[in-house]
DOMI-473608 format. One record per residue: residue in three letters; z, x, y of N, C-alpha, C in turn; residue number from 0. Coordinates in Angstrom, 2 decimals, padded with zeros to 5 digits. Layout:
N
 res    n_pz    n_px    n_py   ca_pz   ca_px   ca_py    c_pz    c_px    c_py   n
 ala       Z       X       Y       Z       X       Y       Z       X       Y NUM
...
This chain:
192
 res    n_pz    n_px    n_py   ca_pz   ca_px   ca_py    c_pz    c_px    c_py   n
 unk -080.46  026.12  032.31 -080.82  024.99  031.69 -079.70  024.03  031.46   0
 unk -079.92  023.19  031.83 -079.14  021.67  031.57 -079.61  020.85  031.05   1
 unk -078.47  020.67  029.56 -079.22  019.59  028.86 -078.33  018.60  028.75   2
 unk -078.19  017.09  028.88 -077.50  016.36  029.04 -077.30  015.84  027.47   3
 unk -076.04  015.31  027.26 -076.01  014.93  025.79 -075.42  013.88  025.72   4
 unk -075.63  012.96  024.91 -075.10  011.89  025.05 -073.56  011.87  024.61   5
 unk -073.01  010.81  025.55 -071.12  011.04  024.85 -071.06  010.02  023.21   6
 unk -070.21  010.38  022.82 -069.81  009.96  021.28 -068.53  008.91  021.47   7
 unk -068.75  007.83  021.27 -067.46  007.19  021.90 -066.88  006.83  020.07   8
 unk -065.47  006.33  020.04 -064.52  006.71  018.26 -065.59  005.65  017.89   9
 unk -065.38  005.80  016.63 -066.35  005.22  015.98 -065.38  004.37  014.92  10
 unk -063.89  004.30  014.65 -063.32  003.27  014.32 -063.14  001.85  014.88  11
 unk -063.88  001.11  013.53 -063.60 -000.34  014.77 -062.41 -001.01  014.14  12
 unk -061.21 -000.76  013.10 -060.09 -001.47  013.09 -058.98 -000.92  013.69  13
 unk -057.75 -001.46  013.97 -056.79 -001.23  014.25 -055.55 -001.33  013.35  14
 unk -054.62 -000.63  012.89 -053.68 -000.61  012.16 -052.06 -000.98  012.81  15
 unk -052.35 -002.31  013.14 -050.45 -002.57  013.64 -049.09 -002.40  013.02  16
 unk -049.30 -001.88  011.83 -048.16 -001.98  010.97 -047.53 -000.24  011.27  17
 unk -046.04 -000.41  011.70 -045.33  000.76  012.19 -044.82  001.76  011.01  18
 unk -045.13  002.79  010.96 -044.87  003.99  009.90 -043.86  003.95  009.41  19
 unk -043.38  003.85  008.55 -042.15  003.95  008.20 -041.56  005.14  008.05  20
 unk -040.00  005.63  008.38 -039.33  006.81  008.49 -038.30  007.09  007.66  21
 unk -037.74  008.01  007.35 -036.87  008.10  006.10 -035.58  007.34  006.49  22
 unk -035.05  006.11  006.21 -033.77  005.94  006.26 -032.69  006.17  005.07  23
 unk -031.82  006.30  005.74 -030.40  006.55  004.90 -030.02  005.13  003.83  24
 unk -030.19  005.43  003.24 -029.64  004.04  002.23 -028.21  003.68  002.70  25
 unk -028.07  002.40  002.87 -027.06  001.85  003.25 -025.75  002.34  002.54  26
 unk -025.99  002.19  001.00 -024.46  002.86 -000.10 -024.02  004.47  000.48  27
 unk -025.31  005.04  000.84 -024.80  006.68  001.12 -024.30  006.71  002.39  28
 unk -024.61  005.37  003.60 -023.46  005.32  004.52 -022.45  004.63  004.78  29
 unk -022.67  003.77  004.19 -021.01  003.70  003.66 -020.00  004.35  002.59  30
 unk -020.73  004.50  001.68 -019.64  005.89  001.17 -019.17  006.76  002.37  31
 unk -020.32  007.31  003.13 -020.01  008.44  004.19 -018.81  008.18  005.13  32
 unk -018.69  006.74  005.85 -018.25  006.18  006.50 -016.38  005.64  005.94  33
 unk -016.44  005.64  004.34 -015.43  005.73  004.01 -014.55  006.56  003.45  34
 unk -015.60  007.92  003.29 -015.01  009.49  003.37 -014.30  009.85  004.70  35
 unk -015.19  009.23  005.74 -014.91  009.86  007.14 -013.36  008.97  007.37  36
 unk -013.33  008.24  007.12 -011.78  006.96  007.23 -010.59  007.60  006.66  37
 unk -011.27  007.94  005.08 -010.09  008.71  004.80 -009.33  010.12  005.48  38
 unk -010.47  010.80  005.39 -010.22  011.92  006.17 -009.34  012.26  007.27  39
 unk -009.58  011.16  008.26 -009.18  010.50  009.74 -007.59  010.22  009.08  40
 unk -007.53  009.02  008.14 -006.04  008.63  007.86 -005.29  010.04  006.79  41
 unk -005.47  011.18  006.25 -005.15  012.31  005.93 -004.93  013.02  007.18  42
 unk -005.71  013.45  007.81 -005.23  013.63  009.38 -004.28  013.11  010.54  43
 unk -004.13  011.84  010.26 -003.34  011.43  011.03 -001.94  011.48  010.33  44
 unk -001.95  011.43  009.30 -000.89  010.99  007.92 -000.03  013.06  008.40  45
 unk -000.97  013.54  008.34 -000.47  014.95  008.03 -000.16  015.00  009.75  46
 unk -000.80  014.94  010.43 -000.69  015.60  012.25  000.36  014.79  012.88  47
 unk  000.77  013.56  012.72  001.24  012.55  013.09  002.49  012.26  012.44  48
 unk  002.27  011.21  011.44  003.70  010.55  011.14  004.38  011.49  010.28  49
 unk  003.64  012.25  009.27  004.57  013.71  008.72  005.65  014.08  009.67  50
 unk  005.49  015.10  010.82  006.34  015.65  011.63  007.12  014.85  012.20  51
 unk  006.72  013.34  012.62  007.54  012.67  013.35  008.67  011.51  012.32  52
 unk  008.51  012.00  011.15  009.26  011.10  010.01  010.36  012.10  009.55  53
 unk  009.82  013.90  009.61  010.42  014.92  009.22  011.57  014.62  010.62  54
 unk  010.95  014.70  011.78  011.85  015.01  013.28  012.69  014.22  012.86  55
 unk  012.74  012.78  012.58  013.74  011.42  012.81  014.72  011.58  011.63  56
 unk  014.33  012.19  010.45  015.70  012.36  009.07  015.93  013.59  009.37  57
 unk  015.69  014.79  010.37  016.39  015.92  010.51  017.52  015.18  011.85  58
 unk  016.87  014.63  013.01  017.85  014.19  013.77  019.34  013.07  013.04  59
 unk  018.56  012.30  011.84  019.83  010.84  011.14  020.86  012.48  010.79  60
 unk  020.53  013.35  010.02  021.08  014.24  009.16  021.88  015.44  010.51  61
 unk  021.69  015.58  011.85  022.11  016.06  012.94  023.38  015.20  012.98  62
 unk  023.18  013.70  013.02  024.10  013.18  013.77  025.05  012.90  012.58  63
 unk  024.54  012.81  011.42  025.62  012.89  010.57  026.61  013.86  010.38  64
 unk  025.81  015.24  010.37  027.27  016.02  010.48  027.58  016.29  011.61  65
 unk  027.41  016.04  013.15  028.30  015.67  013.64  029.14  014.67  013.75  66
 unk  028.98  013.86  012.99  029.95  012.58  012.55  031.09  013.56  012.06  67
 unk  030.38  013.87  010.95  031.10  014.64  009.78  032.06  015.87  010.45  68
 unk  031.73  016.03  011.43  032.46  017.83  012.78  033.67  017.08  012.99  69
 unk  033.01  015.81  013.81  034.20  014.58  014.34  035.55  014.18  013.85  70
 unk  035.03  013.87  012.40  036.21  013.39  011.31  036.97  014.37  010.88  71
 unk  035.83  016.02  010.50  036.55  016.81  010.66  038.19  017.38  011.56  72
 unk  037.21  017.49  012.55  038.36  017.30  013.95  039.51  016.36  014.23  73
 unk  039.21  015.46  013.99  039.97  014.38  013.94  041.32  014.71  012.88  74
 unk  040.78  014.99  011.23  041.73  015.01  010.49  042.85  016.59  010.93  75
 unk  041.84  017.17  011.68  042.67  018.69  011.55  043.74  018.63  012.91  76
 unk  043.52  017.51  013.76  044.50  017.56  015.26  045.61  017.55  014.65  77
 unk  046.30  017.35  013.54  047.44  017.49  013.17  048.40  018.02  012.50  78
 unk  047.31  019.18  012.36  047.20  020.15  011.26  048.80  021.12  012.14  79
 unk  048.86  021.07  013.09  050.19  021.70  014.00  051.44  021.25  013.08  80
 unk  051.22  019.65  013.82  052.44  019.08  013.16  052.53  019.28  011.69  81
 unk  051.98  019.29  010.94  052.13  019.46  009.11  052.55  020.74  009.08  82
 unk  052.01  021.60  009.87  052.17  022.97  009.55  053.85  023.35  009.91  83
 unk  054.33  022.58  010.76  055.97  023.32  011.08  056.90  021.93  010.26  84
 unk  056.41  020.78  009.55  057.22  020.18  009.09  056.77  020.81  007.66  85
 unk  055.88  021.60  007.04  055.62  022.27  005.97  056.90  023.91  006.04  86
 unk  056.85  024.20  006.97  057.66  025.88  006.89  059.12  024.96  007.21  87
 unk  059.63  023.76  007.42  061.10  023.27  006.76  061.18  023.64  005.50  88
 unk  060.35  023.51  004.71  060.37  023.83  003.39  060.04  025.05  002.30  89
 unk  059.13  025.75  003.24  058.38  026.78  002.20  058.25  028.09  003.68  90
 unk  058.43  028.98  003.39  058.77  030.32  004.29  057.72  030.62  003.83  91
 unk  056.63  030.73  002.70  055.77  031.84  003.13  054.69  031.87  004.47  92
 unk  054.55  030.62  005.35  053.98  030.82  006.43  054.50  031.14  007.35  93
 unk  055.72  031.74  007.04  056.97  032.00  008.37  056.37  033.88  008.34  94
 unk  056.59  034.09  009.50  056.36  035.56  009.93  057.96  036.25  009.47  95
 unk  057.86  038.01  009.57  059.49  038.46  009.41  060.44  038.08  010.16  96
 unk  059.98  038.27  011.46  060.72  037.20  012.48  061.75  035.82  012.09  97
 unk  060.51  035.20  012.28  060.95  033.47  011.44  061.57  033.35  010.27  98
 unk  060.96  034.43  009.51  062.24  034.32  008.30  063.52  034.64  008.26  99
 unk  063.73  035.92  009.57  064.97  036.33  009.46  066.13  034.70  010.18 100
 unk  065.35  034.28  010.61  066.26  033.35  011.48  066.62  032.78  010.87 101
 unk  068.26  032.20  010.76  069.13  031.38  010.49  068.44  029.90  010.57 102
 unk  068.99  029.13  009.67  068.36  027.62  009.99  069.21  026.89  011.18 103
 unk  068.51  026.68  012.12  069.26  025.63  013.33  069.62  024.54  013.02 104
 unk  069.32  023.74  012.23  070.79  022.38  011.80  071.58  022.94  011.13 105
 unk  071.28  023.62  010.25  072.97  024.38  009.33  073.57  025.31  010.59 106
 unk  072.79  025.72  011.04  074.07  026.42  012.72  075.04  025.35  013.06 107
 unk  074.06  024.49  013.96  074.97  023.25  014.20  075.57  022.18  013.04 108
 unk  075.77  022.37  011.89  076.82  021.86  010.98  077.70  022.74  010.78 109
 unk  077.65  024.46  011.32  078.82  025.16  010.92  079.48  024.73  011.85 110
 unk  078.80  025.04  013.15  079.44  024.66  014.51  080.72  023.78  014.50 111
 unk  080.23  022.55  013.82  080.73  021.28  014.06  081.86  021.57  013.29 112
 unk  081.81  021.89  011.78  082.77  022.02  010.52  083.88  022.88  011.58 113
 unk  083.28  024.52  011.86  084.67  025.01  012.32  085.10  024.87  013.83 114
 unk  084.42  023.66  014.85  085.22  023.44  015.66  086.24  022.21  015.92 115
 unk  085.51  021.51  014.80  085.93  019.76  014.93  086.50  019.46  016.05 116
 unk  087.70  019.01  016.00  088.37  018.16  017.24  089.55  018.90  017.83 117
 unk  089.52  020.56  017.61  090.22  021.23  018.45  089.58  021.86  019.46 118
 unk  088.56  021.71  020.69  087.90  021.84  021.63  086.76  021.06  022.09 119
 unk  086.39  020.83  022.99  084.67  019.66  023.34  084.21  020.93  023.44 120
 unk  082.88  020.65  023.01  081.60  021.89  023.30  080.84  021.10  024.33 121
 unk  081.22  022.19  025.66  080.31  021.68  027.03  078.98  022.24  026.63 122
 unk  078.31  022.82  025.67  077.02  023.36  025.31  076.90  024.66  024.15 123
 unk  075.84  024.13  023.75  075.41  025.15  022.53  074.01  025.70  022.86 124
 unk  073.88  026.90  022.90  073.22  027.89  023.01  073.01  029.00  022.01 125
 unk  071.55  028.79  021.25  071.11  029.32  020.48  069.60  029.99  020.28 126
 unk  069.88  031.44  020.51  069.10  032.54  020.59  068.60  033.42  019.22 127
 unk  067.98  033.19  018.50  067.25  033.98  016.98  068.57  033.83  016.18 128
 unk  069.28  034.46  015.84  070.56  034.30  015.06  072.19  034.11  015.90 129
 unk  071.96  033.89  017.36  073.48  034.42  017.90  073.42  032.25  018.06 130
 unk  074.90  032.27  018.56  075.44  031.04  018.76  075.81  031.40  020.12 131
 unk  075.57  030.75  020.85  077.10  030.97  022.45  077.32  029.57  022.22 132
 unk  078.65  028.96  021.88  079.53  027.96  022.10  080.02  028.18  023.80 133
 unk  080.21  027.25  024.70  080.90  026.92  025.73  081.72  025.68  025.50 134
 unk  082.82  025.90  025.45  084.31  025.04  025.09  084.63  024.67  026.45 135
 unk  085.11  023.22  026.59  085.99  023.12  027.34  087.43  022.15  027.24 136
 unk  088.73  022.13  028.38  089.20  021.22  028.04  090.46  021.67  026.58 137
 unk  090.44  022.88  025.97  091.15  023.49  025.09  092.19  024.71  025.29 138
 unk  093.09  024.69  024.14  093.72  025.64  024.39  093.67  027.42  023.97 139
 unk  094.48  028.48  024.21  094.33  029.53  023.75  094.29  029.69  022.03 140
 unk  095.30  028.56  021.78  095.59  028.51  020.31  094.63  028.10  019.27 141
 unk  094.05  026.92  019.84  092.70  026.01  019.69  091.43  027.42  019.39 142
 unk  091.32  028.15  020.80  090.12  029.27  020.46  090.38  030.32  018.95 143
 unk  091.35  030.23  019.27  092.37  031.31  018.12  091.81  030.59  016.94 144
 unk  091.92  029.50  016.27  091.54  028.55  015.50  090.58  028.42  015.15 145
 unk  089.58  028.64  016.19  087.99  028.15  015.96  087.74  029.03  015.95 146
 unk  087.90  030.35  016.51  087.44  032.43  015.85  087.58  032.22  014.22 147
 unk  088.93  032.09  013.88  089.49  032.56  012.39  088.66  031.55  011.89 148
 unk  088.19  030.39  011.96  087.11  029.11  010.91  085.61  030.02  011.24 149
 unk  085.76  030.46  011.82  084.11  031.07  011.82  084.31  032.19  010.94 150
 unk  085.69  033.09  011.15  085.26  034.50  010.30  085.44  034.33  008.89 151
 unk  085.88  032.80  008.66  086.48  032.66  007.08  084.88  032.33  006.33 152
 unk  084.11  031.65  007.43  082.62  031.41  007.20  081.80  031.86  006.51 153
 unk  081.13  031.83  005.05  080.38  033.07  004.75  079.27  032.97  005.22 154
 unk  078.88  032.47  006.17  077.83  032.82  007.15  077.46  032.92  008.42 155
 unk  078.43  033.58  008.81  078.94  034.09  010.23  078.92  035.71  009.94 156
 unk  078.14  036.94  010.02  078.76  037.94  009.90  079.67  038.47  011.58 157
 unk  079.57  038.03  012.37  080.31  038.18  013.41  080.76  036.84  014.89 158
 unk  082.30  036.98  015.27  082.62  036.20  016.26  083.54  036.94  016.98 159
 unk  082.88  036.58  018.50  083.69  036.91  019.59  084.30  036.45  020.69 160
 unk  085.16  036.16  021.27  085.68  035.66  022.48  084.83  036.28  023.61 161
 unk  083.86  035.86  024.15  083.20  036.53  025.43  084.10  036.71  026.43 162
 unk  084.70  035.16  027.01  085.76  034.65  028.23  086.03  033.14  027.90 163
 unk  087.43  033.51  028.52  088.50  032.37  028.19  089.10  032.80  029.78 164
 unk  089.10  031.41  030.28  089.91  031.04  031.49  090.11  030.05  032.30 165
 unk  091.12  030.06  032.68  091.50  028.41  032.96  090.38  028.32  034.47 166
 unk  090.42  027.07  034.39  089.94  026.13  035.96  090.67  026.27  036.93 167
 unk  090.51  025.64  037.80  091.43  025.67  039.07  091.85  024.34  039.14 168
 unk  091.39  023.44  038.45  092.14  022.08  038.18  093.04  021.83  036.97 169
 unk  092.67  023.11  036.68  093.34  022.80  034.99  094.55  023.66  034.23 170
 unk  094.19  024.38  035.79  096.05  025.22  035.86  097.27  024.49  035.12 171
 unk  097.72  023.27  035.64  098.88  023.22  035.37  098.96  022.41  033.95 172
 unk  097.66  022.02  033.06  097.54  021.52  032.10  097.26  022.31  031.00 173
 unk  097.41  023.37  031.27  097.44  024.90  030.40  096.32  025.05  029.34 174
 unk  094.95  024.36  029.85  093.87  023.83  029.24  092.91  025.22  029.69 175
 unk  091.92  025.91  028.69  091.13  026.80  029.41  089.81  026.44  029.00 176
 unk  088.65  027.19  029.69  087.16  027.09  028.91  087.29  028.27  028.71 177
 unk  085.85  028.23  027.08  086.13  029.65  026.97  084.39  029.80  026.22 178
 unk  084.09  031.01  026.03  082.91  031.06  025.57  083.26  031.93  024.25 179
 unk  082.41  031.14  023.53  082.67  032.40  021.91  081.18  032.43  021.54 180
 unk  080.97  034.02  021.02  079.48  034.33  020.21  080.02  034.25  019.31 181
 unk  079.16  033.81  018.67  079.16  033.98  016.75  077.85  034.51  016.84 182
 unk  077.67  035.73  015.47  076.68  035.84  015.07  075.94  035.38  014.04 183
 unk  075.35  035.00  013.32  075.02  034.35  011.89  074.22  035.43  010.99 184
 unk  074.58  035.30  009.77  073.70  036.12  008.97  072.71  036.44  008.42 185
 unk  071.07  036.80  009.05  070.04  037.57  008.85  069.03  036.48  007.83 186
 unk  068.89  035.27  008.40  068.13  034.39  007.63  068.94  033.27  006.61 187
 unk  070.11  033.16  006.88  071.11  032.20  006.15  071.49  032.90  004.40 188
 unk  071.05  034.53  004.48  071.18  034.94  003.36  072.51  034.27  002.11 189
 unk  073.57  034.40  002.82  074.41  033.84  001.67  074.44  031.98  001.62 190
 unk  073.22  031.74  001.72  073.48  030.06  001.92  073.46  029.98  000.45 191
């Protein structure tokens, strides 16, 4: 059986043009949002960013300062040599046993001078830790004789010797000899 039925067509006859409205965000709660999110962003950048690179640039000013500071260092200490041996003219405790034992070399050469004066030329002075080698020339036997006894009268000479004395071959008939004398000096200028 077939029974035909009639169709039902809508049975509204108006139309409603007006569009539903949907939940929006109130404008204040996005912009608050929008100026949470700003801050946030500039805390982030503040901390990720110019932090480390403000820390990097006053650790590098503070690098180059003390190497400034190494520099000047360096600088003042290049001369620290020279102070140091025009300082032990004066004060021995930076002198080793060595250095202390040694005789002072200008008071050598002022004994020198005192007991040879103007009875021989000194063709050279030669001076080894405490010894003297005088080389004379141009003088006589009597003259050496002279300049021995002024050294041993010396109280700071503990020893003098005639090494060699002998004439030239030009100086034969002027009865003139060279001669070499050690002196020794005494153990740090003790009786100065």
């Amino acid at each position: 059986m077939i029974t035909f039925s009639k169709s039902k067509y809508p049975t509204k006859k108006t139309m409603n043009l007006a569009v539903e409205e949907k939940s929006r965000m109130d404008l204040r709660i996005f912009l608050c949002l929008c100026g949470i999110g700003i801050l946030c962003l500039i805390f982030l950048v503040q901390l990720a960013i110019i932090t480390p690179f403000t820390q990097a640039r006053e650790a590098k000013e503070s690098y180059k300062a003390l190497e400034n500071k190494i520099e000047q260092l360096k600088g003042s200490t290049k001369e620290f040599d020279q102070i140091k041996e025009e300082y032990r003219q004066f004060d021995t405790s930076l002198l080793n046993e060595s250095e202390q034992a040694q005789f002072d070399r200008m008071k050598m050469i002022e004994i020198v001078e005192s007991c040879v004066g103007k009875k021989a030329n000194i063709d050279s002075i030669t001076i080894v830790e405490n010894q003297v080698v005088l080389h004379l020339n141009h003088t006589t036997l009597s003259s050496v004789s002279e300049i021995v006894h002024s050294f041993e009268k010396n109280i700071h000479t503990s020893y003098v010797t005639v090494t060699n004395a002998s004439t030239t071959t030009e100086e034969k008939t002027d009865n003139f000899i060279v001669a070499e004398i050690l002196i020794q000096m005494v153990k740090g200028g003790e009786n100065s």
